[in-house]
C-alpha positions, 0 to 999 in steps of 0.5 A, a space after each residue: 291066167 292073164 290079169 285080163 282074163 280075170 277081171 274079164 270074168 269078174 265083170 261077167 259074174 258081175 254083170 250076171 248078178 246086176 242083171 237078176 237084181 234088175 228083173 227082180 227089182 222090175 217085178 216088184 216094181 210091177 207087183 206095187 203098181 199093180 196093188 197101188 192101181 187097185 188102192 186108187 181105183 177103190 178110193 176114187 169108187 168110194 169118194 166118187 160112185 158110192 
């Protein structure tokens, strides 16, 4: 193989594995979004409403 080949499918491979840990980042980002609305909605309906 050429050295360019290589380091042509090592990117790829690199590429493919920064591509999943981004989508996974993404939805734990979405998971702690979502749990930190419900916490602050809670806070401003005790401090506020009750």
């Amino acid at each position: 193989m050429d050295q360019g080949e290589i380091i042509t499918q090592q990117l790829e491979g690199l590429n493919a594995k920064l591509s999943e840990i981004n989508h996974n980042m993404l939805k734990v980002f979405w998971i702690v979004a979502v749990f930190a609305l419900l916490y602050f909605g809670l806070m401003i309906y005790l401090l506020f409403i009750r």
